[in-house]
Each structure stands twice: as C-alpha cells, then as structure tokens.
PyMOL CGO cylinders between C-alpha atoms (Angstrom):
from pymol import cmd
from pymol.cgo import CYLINDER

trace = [
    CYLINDER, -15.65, 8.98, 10.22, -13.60, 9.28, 6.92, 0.3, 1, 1, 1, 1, 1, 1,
    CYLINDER, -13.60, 9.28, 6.92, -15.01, 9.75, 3.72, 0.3, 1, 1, 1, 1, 1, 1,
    CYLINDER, -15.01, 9.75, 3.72, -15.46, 7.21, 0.78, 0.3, 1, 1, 1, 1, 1, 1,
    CYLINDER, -15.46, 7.21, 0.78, -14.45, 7.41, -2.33, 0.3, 1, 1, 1, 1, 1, 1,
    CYLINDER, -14.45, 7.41, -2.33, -16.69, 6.58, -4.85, 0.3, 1, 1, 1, 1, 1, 1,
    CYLINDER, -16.69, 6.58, -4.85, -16.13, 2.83, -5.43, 0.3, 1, 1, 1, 1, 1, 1,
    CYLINDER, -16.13, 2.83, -5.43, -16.34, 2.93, -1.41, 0.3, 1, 1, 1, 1, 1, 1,
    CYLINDER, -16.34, 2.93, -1.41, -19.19, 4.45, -1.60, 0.3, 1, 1, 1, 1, 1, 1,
    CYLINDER, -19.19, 4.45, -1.60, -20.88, 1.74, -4.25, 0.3, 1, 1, 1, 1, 1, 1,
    CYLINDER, -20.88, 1.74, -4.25, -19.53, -1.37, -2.41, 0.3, 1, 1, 1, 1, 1, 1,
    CYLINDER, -19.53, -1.37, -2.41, -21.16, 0.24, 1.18, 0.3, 1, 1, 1, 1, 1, 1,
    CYLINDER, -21.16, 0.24, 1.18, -24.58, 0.92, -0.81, 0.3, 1, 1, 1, 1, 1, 1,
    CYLINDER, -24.58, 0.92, -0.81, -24.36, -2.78, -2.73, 0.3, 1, 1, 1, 1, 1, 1,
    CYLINDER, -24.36, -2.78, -2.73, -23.78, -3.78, 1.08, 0.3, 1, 1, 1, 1, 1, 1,
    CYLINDER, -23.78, -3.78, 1.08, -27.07, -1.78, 2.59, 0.3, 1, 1, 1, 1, 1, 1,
    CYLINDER, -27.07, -1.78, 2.59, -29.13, -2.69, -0.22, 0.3, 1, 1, 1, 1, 1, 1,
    CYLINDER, -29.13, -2.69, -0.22, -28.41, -6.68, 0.36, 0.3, 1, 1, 1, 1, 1, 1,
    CYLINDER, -28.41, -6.68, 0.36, -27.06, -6.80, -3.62, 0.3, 1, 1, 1, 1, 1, 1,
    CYLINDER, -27.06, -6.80, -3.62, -23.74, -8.15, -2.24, 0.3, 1, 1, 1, 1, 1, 1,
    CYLINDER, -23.74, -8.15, -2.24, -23.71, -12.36, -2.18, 0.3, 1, 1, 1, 1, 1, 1,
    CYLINDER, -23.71, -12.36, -2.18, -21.41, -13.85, -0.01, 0.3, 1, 1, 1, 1, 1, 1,
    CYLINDER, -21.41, -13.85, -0.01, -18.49, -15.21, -1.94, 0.3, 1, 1, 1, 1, 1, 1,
    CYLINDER, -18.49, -15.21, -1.94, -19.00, -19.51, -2.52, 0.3, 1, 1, 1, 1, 1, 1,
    CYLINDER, -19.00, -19.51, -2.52, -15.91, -21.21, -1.04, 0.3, 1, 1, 1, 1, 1, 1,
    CYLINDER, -15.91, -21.21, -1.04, -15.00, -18.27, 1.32, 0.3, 1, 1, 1, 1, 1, 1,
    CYLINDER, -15.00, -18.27, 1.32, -13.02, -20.34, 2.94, 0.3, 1, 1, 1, 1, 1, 1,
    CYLINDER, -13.02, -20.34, 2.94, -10.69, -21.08, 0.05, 0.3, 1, 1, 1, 1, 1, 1,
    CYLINDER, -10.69, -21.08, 0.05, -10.98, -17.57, -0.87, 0.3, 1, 1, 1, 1, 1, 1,
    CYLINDER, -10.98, -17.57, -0.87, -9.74, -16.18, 1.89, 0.3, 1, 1, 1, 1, 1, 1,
    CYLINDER, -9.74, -16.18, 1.89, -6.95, -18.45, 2.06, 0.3, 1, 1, 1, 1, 1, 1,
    CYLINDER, -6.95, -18.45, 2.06, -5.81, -17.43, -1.47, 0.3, 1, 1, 1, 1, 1, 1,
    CYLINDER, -5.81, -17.43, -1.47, -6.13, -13.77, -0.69, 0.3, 1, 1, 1, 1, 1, 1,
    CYLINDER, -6.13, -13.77, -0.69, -4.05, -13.98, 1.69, 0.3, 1, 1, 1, 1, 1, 1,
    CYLINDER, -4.05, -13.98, 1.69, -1.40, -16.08, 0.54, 0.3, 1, 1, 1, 1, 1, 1,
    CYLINDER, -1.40, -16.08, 0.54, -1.05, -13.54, -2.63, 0.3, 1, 1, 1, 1, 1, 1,
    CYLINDER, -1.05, -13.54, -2.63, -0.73, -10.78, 0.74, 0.3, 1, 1, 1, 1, 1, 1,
    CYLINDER, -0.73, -10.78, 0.74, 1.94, -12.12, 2.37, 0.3, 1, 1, 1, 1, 1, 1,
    CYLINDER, 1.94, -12.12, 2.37, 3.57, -12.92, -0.71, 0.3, 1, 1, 1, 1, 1, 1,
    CYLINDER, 3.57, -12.92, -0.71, 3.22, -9.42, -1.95, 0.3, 1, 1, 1, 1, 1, 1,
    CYLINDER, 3.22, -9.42, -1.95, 4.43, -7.73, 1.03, 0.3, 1, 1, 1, 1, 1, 1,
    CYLINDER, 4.43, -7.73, 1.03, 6.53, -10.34, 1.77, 0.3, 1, 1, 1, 1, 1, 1,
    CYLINDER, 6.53, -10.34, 1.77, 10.41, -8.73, 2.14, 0.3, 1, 1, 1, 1, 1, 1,
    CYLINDER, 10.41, -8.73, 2.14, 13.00, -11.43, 1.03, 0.3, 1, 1, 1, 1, 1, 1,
    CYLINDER, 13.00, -11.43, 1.03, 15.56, -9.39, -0.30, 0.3, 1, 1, 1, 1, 1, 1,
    CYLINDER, 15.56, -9.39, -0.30, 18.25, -7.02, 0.57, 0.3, 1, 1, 1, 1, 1, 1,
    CYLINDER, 18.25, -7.02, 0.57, 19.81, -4.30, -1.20, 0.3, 1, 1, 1, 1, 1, 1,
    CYLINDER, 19.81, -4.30, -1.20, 22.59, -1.48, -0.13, 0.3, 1, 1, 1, 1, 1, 1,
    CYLINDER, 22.59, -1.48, -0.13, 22.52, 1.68, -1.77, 0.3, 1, 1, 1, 1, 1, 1,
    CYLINDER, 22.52, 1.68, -1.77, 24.58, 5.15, -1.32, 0.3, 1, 1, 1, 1, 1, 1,
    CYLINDER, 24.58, 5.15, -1.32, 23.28, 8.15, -1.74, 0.3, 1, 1, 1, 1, 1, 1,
    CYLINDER, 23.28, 8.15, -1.74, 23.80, 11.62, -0.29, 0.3, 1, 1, 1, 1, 1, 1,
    CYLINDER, 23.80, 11.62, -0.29, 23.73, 12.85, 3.10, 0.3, 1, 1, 1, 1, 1, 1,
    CYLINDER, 23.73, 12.85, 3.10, 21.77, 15.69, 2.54, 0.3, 1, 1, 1, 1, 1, 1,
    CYLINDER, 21.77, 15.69, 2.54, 19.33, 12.95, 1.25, 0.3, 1, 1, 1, 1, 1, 1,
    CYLINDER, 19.33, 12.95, 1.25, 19.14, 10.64, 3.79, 0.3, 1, 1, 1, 1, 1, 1,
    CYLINDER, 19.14, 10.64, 3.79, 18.64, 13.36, 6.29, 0.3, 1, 1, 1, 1, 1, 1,
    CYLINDER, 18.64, 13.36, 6.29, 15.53, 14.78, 4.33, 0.3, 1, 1, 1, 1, 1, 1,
    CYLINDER, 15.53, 14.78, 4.33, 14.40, 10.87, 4.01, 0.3, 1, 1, 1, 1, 1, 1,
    CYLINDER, 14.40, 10.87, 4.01, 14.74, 10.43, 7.88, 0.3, 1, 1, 1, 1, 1, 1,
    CYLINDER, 14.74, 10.43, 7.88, 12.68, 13.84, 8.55, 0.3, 1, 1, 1, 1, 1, 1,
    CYLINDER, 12.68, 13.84, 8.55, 10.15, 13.01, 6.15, 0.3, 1, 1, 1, 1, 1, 1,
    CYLINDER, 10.15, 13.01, 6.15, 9.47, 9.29, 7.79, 0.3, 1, 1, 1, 1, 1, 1,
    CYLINDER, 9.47, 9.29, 7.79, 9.74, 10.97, 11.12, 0.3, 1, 1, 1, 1, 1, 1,
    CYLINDER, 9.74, 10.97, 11.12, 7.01, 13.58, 10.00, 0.3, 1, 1, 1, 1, 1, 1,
    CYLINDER, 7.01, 13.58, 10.00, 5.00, 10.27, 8.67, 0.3, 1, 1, 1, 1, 1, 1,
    CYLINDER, 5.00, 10.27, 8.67, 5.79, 8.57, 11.87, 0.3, 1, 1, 1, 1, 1, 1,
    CYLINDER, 5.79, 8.57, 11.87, 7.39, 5.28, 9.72, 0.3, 1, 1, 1, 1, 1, 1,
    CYLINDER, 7.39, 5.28, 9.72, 10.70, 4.20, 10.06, 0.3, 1, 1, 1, 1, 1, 1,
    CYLINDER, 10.70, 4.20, 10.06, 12.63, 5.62, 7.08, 0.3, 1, 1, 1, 1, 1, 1,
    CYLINDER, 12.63, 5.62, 7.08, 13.85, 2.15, 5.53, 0.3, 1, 1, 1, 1, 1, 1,
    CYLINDER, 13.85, 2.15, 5.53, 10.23, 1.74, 5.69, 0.3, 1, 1, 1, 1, 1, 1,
    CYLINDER, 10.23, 1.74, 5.69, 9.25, 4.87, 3.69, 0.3, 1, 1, 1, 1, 1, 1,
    CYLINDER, 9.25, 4.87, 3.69, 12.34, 4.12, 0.91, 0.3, 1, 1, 1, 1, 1, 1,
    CYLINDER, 12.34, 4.12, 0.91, 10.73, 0.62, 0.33, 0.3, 1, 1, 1, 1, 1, 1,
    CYLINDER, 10.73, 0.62, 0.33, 7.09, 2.10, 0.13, 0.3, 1, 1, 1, 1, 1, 1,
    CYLINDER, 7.09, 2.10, 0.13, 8.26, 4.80, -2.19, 0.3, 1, 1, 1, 1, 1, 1,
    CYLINDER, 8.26, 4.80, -2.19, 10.15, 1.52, -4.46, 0.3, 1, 1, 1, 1, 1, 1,
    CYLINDER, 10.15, 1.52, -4.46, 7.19, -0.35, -4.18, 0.3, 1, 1, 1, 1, 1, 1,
    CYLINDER, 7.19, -0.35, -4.18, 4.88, 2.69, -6.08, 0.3, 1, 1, 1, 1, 1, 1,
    CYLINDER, 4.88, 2.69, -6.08, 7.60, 3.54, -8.54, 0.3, 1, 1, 1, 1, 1, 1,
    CYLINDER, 7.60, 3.54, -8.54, 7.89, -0.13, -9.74, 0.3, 1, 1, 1, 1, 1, 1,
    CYLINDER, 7.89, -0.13, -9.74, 3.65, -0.30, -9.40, 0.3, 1, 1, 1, 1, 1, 1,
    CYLINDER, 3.65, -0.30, -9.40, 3.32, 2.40, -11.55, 0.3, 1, 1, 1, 1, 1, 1,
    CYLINDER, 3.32, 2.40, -11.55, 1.58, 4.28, -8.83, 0.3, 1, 1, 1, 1, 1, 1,
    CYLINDER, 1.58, 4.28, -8.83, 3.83, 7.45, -8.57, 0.3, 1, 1, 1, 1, 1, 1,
    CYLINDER, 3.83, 7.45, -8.57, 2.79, 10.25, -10.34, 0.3, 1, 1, 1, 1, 1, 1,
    CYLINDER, 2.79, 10.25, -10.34, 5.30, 13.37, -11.60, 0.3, 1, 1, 1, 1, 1, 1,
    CYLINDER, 5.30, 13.37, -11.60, 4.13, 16.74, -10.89, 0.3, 1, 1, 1, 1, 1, 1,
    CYLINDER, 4.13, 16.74, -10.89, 4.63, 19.09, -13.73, 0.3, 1, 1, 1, 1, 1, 1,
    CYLINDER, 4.63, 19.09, -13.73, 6.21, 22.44, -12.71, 0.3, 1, 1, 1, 1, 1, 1,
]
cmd.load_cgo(trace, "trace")
C-alpha cells in the first residue's frame, strides 16, 4: 500500500470517523467535475517545435525510462511549467 500524504491522510480519517457528508446534487456534481476534466486535459492544439538532437534523444530516454511516450512527457512537462508546478533546483 502507498503512503498518504497528510491531506490524504485527513480526508481517509474524516472518511473512518463518518465526518464526511455525501455531497447534495452528486449527480450534478459529478457531471461538472468532469466536464472541467476533460476540458482540462483535453488536447486541441498543435504545435511544432525544433530543438536539438542531443535533446530529443535525452527526452526519448527519459520517457522510455518513465515508460510514457515522449510527446507525452514534453506536454506533461508544458503543462507544470505553465501551472506553476515546476520547481528550479538551486546548485
């Protein structure tokens, strides 16, 4: 079993404890949760970029190693830069 992070853990014990209410409308809900899904994840665009070979070997070998294809990993990598989610090491 994998570990939980805290806010994991919280939601499991609010779960075990019975403080969690089910949702009103879950229906609805679940319908607008996953429209804002698909339209999140939803690829409608298409760019062309160049960049190195030495580059896009090191991109294929590193989505090999992550078993993703490696247009996969270059969008996933986009997607965190433009979220904010990347984070620069320092030295």
């Amino acid at each position: 079993m994998s570990k939980l992070d805290k806010e994991e853990n919280e939601i499991l014990q609010a779960f075990e404890s019975g403080k969690m209410k089910k949702a009103k409308n879950v229906k609805e809900q679940l319908k607008q949760h996953k429209a804002v899904a698909e339209a999140t994840f939803k690829k409608d665009a298409r760019i062309n970029i160049r960049l190195s070979s030495k580059d896009l070997r090191s991109l294929q070998a590193r989505a090999l190693k992550e078993g993703i294809p490696y247009q996969t990993l270059v969008s996933s990598v986009l997607h965190k830069y433009v979220d904010g989610q990347l984070i620069e090491k320092n030295g």
